[in-house]
C-alpha positions as CSV (number, residue, x, y, z in Angstrom):
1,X,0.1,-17.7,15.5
2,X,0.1,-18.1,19.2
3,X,-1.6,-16.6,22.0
4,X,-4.1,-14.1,20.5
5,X,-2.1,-10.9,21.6
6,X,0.9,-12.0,20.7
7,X,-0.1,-9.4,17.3
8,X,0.7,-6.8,19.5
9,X,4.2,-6.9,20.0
10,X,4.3,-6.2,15.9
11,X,2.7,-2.8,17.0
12,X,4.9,-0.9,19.2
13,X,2.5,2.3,20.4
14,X,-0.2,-1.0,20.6
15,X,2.3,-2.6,22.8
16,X,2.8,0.0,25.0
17,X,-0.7,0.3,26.5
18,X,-1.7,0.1,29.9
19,X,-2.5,-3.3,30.9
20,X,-6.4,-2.7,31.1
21,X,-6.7,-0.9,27.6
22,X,-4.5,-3.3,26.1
23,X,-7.3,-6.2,27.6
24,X,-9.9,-4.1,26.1
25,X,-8.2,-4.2,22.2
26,X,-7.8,-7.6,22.5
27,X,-11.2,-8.8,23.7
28,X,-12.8,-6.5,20.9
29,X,-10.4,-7.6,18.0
30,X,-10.8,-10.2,15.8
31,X,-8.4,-12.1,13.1
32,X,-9.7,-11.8,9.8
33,X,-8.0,-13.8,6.6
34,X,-8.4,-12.5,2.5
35,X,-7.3,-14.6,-0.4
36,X,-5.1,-13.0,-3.2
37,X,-7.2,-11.6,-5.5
38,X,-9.9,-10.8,-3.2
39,X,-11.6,-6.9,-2.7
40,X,-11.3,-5.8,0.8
41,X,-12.8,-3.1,0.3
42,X,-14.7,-0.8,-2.4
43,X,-16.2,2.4,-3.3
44,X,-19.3,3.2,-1.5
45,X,-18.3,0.7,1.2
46,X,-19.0,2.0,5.0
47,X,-16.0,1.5,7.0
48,X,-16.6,-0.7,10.0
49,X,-13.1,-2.0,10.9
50,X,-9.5,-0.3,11.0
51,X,-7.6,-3.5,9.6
52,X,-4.1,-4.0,11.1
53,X,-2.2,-6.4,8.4
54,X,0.3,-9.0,10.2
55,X,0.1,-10.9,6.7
56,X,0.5,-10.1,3.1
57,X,0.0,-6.8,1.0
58,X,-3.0,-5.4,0.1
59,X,-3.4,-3.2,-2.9
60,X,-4.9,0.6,-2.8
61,X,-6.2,2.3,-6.0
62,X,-8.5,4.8,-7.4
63,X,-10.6,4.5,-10.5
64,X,-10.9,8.0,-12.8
65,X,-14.0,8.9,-14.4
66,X,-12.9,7.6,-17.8
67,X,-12.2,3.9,-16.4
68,X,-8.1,4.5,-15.9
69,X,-7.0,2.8,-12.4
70,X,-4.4,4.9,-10.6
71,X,-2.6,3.3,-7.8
72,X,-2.5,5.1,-4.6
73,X,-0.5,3.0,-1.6
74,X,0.5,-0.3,-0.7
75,X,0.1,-1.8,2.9
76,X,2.4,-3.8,4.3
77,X,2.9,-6.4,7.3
78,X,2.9,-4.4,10.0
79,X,1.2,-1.2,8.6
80,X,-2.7,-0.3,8.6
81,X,-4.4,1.9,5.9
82,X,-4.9,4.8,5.9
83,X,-7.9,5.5,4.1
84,X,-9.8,3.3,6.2
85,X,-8.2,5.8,9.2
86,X,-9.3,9.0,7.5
87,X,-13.0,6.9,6.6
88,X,-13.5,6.0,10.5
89,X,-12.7,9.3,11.8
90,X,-14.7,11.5,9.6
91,X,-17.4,8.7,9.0
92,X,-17.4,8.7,5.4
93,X,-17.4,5.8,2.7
94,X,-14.4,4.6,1.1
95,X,-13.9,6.3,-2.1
96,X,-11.2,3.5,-3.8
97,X,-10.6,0.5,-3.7
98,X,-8.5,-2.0,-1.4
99,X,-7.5,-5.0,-3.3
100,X,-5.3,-7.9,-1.7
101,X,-2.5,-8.6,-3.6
102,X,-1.4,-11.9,-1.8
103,X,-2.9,-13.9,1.2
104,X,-3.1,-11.4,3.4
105,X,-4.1,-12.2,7.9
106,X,-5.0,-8.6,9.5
107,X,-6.5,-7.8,12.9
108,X,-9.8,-6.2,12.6
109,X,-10.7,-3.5,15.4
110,X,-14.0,-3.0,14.6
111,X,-15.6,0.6,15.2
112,X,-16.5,0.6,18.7
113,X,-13.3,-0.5,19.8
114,X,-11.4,2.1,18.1
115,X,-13.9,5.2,19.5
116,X,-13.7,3.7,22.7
117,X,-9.6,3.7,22.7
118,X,-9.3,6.5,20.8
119,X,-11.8,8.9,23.0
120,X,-9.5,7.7,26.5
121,X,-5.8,6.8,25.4
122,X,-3.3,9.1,24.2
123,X,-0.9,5.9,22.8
124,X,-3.8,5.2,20.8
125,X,-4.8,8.3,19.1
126,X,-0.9,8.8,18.5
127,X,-1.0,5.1,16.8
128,X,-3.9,6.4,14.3
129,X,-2.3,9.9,13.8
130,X,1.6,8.7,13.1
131,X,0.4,6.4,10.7
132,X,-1.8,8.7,9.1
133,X,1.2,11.4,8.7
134,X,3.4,9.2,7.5
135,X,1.0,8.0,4.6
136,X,-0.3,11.6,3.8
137,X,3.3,12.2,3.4
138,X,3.4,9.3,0.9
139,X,0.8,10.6,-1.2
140,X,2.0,13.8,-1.7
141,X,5.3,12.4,-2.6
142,X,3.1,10.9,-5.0
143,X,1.3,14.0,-6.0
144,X,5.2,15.5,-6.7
145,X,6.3,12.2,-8.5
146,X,3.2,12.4,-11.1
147,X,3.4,15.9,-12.1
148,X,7.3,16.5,-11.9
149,X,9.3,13.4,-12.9
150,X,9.3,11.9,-16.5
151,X,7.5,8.9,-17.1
152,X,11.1,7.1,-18.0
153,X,12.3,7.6,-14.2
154,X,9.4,7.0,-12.5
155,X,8.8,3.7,-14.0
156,X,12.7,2.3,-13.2
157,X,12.1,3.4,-9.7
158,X,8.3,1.1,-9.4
159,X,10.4,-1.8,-11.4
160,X,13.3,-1.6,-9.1
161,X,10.9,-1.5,-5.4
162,X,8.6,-4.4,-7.3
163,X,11.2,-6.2,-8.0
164,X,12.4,-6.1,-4.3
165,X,15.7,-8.2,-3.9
166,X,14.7,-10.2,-6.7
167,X,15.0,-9.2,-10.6
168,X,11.5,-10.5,-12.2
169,X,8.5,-9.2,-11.6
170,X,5.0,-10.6,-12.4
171,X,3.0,-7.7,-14.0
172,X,1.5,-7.0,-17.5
173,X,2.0,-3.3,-19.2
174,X,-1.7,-2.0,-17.9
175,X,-1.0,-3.4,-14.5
176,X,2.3,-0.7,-14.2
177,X,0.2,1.7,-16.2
178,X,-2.2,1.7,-12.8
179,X,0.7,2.0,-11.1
180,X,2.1,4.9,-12.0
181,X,-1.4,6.7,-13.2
182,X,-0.5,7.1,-16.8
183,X,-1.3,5.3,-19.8
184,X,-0.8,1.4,-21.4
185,X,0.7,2.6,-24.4
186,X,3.3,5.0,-22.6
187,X,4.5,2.1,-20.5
188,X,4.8,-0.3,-23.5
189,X,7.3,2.4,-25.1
190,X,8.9,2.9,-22.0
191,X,9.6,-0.6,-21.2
192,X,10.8,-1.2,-25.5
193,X,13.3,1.5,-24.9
194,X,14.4,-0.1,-21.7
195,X,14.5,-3.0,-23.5
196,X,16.9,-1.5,-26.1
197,X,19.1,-0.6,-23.7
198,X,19.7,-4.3,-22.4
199,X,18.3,-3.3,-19.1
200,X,15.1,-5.6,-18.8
201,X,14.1,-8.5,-21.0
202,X,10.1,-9.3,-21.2
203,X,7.5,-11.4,-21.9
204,X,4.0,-12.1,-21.8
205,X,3.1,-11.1,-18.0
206,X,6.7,-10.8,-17.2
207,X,9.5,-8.5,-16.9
208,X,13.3,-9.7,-15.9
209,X,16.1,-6.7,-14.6
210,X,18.5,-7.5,-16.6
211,X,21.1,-4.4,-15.8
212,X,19.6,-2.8,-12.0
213,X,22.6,-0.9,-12.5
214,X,21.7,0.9,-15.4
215,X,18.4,1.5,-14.3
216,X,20.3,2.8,-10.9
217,X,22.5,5.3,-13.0
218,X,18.9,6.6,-14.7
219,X,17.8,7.2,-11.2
220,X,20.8,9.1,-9.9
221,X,20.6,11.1,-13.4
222,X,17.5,12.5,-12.6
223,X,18.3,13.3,-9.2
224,X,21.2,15.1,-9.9
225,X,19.5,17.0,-12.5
């Protein structure tokens, strides 16, 4: 991947850094690699390195008391997480759990780096703080999604962003149950009635967009309701 600092220019507040501070992040980083599948983190897990991801997409999700997953945040190439943020600053475990969802390479700042930047630079402390806005924002978007938008709606909206420019997607009916916090059974009825409508056509561990459009016009239904 190059010299090792070439990560930075992937990082723009990162890339901006004085000279010195810059040499400082990059002496005290390391490149870390995950397989798909693996746990990058976990409940009770002390927090000992902000991950940066330059690879891949790691999965974030919370487990209720009665067993039910309920997915909280993806991130991204490009994006660090920010639970790992909030565990850091206030020195707290994690409380869910971090699951890679594909290869993923990340930079891994480990904790004395990030008090040490974050106590003397201003670039760095708005690096932390923007992307912690912006995911707080996320999950209360979240928060609204769950307790004000039918189940129907909120579940062509995941299979549309899963599905990305593509139309299958690779997921079994308590997989998108996790997803959208709800239950197995009101995913397979969902997904039957979609089904009926010619929109998707499934089967075991798989789920083909047959008619984006019409789950589009469901979409712009709801909104305009």
């Amino acid at each position: 991947m190059g010299k090792k600092s070439d990560w930075l220019e992937r990082f723009e507040c990162l890339n901006r850094l004085a000279p010195d501070l810059q040499g400082e992040l990059v002496t005290g980083c390391f490149i870390v690699s995950v397989s798909a599948g693996a746990i990058v983190f976990e409940p009770g897990q002390t927090a000992d390195n902000l991950l940066l991801l330059l690879n891949g997409t790691v999965r974030v999700q919370q487990r209720s008391a009665t067993g039910r997953e309920v997915f909280l945040y993806r991130v991204h190439a490009g994006e660090s997480c920010v639970l790992t943020t909030a565990c850091m600053l206030a020195f707290e475990r994690y409380s869910a759990e971090g699951t890679a969802e594909t290869d993923v390479t990340a930079v891994a700042i480990p904790r004395a780096t990030f008090d040490n930047l974050a106590g003397k630079s201003p670039l760095f402390r708005q690096f932390i703080f923007q992307a912690f806005s912006r995911r707080i924002t996320d999950l209360f978007t979240l928060i609204d999604d769950i307790v004000c938008q039918k189940i129907d709606v909120r579940l062509a909206d995941r299979l549309l962003e899963l599905a990305g420019g593509g139309d299958t997607i690779h997921a079994t009916h308590q997989v998108l149950a996790g997803e959208l916090g709800t239950a197995r059974e009101v995913v397979s009825r969902t997904l039957a009635e979609f089904q009926r409508r010619h929109w998707i056509e499934q089967s075991r561990g798989k789920i083909r967009l047959v008619s984006k459009a019409g789950l589009g016009r469901l979409l712009r239904a709801a909104g305009e309701r």
